[in-house]
PyMOL CGO cylinders between C-alpha atoms (Angstrom):
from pymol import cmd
from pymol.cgo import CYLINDER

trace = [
    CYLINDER, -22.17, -10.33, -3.99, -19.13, -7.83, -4.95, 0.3, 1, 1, 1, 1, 1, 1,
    CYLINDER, -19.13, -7.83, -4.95, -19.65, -6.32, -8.51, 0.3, 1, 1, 1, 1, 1, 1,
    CYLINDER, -19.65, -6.32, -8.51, -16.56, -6.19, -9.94, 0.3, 1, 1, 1, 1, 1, 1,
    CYLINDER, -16.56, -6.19, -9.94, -16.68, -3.08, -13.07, 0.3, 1, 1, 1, 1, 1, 1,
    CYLINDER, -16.68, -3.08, -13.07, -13.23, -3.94, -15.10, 0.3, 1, 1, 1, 1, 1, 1,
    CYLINDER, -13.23, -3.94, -15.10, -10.59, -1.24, -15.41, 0.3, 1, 1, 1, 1, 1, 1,
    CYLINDER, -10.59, -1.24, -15.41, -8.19, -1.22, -17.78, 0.3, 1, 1, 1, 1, 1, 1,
    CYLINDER, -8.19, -1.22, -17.78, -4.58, -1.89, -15.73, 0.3, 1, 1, 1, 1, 1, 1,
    CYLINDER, -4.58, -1.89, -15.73, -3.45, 1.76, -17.53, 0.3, 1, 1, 1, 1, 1, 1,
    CYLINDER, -3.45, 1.76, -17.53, -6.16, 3.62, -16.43, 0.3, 1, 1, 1, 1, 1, 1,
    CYLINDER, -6.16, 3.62, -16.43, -5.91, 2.05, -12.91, 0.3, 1, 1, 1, 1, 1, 1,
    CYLINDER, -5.91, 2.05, -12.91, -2.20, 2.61, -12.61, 0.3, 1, 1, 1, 1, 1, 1,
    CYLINDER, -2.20, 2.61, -12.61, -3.17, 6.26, -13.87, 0.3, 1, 1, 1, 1, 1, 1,
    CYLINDER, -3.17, 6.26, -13.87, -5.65, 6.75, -11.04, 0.3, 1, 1, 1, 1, 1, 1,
    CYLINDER, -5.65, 6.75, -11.04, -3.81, 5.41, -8.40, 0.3, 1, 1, 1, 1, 1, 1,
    CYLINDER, -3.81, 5.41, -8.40, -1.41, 7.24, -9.32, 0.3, 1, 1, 1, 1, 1, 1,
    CYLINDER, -1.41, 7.24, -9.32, -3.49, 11.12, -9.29, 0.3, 1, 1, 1, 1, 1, 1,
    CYLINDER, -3.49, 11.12, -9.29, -4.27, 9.60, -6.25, 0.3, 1, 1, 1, 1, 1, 1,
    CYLINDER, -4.27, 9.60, -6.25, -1.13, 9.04, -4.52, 0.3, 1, 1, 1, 1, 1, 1,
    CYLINDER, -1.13, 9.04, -4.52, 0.47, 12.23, -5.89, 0.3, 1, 1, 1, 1, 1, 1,
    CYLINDER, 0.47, 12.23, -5.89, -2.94, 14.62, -4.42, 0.3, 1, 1, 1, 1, 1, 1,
    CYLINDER, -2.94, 14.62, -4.42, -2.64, 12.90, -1.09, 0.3, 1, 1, 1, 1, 1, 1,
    CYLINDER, -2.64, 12.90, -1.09, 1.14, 13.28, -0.61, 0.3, 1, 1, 1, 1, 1, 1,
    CYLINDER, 1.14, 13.28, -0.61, 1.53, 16.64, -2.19, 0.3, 1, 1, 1, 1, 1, 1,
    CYLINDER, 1.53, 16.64, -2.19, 4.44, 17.68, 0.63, 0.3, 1, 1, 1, 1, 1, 1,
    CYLINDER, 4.44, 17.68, 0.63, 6.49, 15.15, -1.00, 0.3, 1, 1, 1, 1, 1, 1,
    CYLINDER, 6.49, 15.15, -1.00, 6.55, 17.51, -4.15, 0.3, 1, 1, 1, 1, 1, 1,
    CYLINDER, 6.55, 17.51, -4.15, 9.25, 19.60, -2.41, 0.3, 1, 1, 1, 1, 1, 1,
    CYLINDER, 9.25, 19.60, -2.41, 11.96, 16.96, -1.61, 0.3, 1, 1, 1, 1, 1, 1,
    CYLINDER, 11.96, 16.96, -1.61, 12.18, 16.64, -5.11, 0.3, 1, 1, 1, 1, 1, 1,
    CYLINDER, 12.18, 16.64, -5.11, 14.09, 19.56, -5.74, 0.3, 1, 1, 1, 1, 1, 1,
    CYLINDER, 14.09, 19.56, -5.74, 17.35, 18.10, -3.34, 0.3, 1, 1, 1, 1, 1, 1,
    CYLINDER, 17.35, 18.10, -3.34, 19.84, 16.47, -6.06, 0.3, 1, 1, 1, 1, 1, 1,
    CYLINDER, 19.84, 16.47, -6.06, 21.52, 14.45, -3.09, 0.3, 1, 1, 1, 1, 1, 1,
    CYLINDER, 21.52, 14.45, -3.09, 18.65, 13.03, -1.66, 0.3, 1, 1, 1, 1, 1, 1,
    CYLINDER, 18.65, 13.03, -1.66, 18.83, 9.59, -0.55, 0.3, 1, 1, 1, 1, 1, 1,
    CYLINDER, 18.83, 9.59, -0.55, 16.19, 6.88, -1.49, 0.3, 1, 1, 1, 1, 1, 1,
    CYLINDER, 16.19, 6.88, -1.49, 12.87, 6.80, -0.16, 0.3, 1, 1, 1, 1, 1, 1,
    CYLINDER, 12.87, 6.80, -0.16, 12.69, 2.82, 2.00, 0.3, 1, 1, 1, 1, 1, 1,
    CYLINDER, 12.69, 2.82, 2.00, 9.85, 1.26, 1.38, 0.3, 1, 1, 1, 1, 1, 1,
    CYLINDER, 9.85, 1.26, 1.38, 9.41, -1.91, 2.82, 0.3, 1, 1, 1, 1, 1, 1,
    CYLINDER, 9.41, -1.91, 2.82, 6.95, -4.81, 2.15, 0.3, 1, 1, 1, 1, 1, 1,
    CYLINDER, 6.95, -4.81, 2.15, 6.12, -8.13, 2.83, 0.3, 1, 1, 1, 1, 1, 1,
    CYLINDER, 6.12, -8.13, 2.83, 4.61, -10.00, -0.56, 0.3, 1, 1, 1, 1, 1, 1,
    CYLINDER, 4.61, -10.00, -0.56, 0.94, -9.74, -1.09, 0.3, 1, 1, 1, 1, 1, 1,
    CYLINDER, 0.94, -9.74, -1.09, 0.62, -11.22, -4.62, 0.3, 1, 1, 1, 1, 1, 1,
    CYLINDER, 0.62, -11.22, -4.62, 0.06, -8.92, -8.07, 0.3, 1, 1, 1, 1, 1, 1,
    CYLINDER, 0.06, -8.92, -8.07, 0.69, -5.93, -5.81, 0.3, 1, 1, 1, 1, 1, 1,
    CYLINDER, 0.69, -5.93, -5.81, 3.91, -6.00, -4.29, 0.3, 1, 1, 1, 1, 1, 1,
    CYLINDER, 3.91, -6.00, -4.29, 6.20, -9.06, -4.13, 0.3, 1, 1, 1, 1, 1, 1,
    CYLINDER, 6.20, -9.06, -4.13, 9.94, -10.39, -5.06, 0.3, 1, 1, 1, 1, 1, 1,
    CYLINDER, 9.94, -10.39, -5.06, 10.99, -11.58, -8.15, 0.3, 1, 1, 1, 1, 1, 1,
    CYLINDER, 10.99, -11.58, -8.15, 14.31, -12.71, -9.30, 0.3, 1, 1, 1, 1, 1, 1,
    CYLINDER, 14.31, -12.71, -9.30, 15.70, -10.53, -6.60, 0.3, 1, 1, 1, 1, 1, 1,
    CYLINDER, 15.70, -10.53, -6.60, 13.46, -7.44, -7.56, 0.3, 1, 1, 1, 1, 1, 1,
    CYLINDER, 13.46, -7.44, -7.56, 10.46, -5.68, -6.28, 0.3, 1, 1, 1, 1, 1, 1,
    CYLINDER, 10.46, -5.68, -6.28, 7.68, -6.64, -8.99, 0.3, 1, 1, 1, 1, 1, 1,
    CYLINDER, 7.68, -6.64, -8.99, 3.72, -5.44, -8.72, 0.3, 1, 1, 1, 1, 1, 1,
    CYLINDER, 3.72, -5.44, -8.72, 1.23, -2.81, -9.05, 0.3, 1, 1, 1, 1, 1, 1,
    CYLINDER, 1.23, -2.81, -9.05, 2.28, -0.87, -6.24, 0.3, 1, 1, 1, 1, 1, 1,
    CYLINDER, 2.28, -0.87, -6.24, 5.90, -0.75, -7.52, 0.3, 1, 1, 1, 1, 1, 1,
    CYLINDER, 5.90, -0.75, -7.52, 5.06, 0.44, -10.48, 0.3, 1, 1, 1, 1, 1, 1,
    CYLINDER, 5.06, 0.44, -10.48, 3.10, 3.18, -9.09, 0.3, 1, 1, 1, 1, 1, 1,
    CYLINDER, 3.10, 3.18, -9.09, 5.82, 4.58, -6.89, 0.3, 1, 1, 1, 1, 1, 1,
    CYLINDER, 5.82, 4.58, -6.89, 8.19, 4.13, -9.24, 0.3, 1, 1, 1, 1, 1, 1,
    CYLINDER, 8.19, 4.13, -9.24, 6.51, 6.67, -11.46, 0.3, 1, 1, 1, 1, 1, 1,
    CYLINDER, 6.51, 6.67, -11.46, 4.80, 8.46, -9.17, 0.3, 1, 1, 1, 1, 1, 1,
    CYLINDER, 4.80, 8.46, -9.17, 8.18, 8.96, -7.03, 0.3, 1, 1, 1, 1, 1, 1,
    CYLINDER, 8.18, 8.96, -7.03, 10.92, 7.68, -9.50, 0.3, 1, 1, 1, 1, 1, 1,
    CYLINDER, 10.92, 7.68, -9.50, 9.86, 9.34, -12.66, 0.3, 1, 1, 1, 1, 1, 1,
    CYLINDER, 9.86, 9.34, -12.66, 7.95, 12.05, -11.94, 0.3, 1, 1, 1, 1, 1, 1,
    CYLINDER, 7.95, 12.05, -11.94, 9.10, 13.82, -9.43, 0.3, 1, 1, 1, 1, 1, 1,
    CYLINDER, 9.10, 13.82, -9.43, 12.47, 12.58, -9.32, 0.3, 1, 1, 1, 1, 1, 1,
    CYLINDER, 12.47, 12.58, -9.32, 12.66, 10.55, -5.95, 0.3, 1, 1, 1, 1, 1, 1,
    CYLINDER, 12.66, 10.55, -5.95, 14.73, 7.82, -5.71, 0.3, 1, 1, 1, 1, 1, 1,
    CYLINDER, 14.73, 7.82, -5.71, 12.49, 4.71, -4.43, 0.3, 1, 1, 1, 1, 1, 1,
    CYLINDER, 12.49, 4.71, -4.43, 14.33, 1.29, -3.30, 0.3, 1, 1, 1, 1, 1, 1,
    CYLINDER, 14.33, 1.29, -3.30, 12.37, -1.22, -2.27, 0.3, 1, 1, 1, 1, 1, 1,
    CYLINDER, 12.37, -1.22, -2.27, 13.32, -3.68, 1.01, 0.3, 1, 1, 1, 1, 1, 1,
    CYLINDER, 13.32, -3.68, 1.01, 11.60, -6.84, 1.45, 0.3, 1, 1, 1, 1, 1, 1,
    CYLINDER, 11.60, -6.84, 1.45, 10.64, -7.93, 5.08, 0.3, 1, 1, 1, 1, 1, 1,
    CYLINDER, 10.64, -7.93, 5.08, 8.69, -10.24, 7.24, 0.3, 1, 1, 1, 1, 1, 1,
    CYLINDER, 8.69, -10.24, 7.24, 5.64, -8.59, 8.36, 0.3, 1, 1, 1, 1, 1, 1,
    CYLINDER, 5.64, -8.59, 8.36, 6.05, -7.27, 11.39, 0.3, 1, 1, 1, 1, 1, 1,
    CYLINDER, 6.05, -7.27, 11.39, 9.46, -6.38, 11.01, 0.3, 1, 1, 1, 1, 1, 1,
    CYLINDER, 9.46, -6.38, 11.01, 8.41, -3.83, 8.59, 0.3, 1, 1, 1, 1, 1, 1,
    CYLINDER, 8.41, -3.83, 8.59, 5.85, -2.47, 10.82, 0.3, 1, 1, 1, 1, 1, 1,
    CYLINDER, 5.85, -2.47, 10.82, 8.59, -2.33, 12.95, 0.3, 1, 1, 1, 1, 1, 1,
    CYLINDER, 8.59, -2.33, 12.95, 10.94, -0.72, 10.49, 0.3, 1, 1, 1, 1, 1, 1,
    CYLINDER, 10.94, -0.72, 10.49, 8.55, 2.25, 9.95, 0.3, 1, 1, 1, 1, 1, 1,
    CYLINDER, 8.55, 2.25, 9.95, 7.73, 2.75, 13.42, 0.3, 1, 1, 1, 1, 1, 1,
    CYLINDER, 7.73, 2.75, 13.42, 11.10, 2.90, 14.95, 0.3, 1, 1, 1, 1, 1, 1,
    CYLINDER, 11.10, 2.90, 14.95, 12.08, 5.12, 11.81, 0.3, 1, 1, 1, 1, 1, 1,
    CYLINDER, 12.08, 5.12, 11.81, 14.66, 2.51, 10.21, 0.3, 1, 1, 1, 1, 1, 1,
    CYLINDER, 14.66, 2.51, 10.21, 12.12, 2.63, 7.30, 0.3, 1, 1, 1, 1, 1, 1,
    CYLINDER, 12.12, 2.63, 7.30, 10.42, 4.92, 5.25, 0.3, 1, 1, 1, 1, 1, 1,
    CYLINDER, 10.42, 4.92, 5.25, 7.37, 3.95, 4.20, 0.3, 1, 1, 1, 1, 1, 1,
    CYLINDER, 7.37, 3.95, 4.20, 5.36, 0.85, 3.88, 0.3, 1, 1, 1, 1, 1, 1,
    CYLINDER, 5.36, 0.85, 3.88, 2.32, 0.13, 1.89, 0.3, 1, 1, 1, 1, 1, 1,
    CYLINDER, 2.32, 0.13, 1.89, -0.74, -0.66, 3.60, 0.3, 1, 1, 1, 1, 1, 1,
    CYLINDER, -0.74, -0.66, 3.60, -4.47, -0.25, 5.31, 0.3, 1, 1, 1, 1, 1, 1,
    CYLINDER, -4.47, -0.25, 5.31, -4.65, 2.75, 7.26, 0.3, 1, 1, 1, 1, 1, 1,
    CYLINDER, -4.65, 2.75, 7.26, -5.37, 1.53, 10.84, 0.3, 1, 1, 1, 1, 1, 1,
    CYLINDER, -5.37, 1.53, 10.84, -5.46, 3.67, 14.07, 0.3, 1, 1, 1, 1, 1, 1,
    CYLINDER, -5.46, 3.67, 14.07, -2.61, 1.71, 15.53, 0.3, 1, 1, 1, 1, 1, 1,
    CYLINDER, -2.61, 1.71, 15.53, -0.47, 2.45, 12.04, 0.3, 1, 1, 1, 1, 1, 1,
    CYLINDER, -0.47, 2.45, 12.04, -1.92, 6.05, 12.42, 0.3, 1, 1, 1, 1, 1, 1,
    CYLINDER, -1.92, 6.05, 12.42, -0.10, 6.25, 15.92, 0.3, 1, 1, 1, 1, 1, 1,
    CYLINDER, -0.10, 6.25, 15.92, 2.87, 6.25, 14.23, 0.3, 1, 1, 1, 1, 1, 1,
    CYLINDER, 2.87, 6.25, 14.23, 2.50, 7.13, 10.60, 0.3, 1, 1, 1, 1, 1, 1,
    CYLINDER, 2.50, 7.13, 10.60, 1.47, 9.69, 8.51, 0.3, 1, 1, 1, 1, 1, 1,
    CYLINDER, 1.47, 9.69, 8.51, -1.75, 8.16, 6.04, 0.3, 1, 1, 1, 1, 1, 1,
    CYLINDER, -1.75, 8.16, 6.04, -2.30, 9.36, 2.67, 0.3, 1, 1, 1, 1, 1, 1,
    CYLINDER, -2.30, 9.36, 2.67, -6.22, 9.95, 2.58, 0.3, 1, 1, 1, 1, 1, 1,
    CYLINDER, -6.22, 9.95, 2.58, -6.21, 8.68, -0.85, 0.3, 1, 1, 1, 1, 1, 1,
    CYLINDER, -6.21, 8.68, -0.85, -5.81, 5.02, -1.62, 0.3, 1, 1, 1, 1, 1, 1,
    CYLINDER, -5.81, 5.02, -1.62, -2.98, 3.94, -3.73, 0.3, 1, 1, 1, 1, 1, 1,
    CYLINDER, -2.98, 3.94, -3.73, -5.07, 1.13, -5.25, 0.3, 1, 1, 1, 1, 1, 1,
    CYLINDER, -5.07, 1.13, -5.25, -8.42, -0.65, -4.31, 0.3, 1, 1, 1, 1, 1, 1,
    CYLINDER, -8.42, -0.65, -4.31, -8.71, -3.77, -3.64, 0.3, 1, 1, 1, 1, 1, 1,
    CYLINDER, -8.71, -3.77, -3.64, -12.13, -5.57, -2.55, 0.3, 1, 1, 1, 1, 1, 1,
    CYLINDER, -12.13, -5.57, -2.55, -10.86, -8.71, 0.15, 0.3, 1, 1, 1, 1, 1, 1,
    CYLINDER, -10.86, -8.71, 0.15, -13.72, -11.73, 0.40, 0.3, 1, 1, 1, 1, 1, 1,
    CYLINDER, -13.72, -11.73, 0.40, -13.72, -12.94, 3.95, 0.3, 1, 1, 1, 1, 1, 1,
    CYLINDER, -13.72, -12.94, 3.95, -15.61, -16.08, 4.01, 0.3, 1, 1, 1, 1, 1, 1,
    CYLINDER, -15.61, -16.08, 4.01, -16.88, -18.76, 6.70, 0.3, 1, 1, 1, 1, 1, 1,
    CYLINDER, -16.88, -18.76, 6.70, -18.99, -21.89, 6.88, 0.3, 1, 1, 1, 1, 1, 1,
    CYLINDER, -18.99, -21.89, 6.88, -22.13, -20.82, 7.05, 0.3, 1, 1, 1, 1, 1, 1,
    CYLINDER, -22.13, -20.82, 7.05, -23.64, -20.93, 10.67, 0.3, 1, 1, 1, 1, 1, 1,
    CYLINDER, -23.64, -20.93, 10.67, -20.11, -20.07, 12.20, 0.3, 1, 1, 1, 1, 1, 1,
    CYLINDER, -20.11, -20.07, 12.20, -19.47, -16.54, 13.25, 0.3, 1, 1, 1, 1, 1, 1,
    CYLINDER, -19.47, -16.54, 13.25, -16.77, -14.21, 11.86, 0.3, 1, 1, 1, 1, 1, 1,
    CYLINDER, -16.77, -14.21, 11.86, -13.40, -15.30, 14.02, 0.3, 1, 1, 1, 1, 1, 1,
    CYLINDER, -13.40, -15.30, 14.02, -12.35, -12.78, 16.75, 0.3, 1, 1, 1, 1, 1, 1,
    CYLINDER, -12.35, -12.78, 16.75, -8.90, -10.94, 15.78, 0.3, 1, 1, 1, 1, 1, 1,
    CYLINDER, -8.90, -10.94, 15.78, -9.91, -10.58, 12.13, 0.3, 1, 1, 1, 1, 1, 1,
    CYLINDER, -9.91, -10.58, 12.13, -9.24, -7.20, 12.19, 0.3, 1, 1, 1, 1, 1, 1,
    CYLINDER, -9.24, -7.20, 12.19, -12.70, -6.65, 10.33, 0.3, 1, 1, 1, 1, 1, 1,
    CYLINDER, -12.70, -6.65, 10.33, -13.41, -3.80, 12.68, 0.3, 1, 1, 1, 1, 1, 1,
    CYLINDER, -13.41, -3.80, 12.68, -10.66, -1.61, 11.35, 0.3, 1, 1, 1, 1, 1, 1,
    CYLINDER, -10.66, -1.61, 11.35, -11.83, -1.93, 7.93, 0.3, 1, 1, 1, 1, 1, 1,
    CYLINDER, -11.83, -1.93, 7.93, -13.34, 0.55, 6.05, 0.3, 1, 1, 1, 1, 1, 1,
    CYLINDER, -13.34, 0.55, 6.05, -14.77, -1.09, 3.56, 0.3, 1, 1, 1, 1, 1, 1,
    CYLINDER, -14.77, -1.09, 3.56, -16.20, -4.16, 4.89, 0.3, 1, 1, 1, 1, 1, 1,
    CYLINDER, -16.20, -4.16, 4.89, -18.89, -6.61, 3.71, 0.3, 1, 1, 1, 1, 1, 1,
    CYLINDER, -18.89, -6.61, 3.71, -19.66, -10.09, 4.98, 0.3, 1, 1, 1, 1, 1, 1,
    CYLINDER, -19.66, -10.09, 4.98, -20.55, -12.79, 2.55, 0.3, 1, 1, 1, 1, 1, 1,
    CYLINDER, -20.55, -12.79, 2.55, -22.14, -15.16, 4.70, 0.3, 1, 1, 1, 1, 1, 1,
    CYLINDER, -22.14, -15.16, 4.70, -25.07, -17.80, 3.69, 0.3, 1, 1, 1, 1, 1, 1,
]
cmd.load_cgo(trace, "trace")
């Protein structure tokens, strides 16, 4: 069983942001270019952090760069929704900027990771007991991982 210890969404957002801003300090500098164009980020919608609504990026994470990025240092941020693996894609071939995600050696092949999380997140995996965990699950790449099995 997970403990969950309850945050206040201020304090989180204020976190994750300290975080964000230590581990991508060589940002910092762009700031100081008045023509700079906007950072990409692109996403697919994972619920309460990132997603679309009427038309706009909403969620956590959007609210994080936006400060982080927008307000404080001055960054212009737009947001581009895409399927999935297109915006793998997108920041691998260098169409995109920046996408928001697990740190995974095959992202790490072709992305720079910030070593601190922008927010955490505990993920239940759970299966019928007596059934392994499926194959593919990418549970091996994980971190943080913790199976809740009976």
């Amino acid at each position: 069983m997970t403990a969950v210890i309850p945050v206040k969404p201020d304090r989180l957002i204020m976190l994750a942001l300290a975080a964000f801003l230590l581990s991508h300090a060589g940002l910092m500098t762009a700031a100081a270019k008045p023509d700079q164009p906007a950072l990409s980020i692109v996403y697919d919608s994972f619920a309460r952090f990132i997603y679309t609504e009427d038309g706009q990026a909403r969620g956590l994470y959007v609210d994080i760069m936006n400060e982080a990025l927008g307000a404080r240092l001055d960054v212009p941020v737009d947001f581009v929704w895409e399927p999935w693996q297109r915006a793998q894609f997108s920041v691998e071939s260098g169409s995109s900027d920046a996408m928001i995600t697990f740190s995974t050696p095959t992202r790490r092949a072709y992305a720079d990771a910030g070593e601190v999380p922008v927010a955490f997140s505990p993920v239940g995996l759970f299966t019928v007991a007596g059934r392994p965990v499926p194959a593919g699950c990418g549970c091996d790449q994980t971190l943080y991982f913790r199976a809740g099995l009976r």
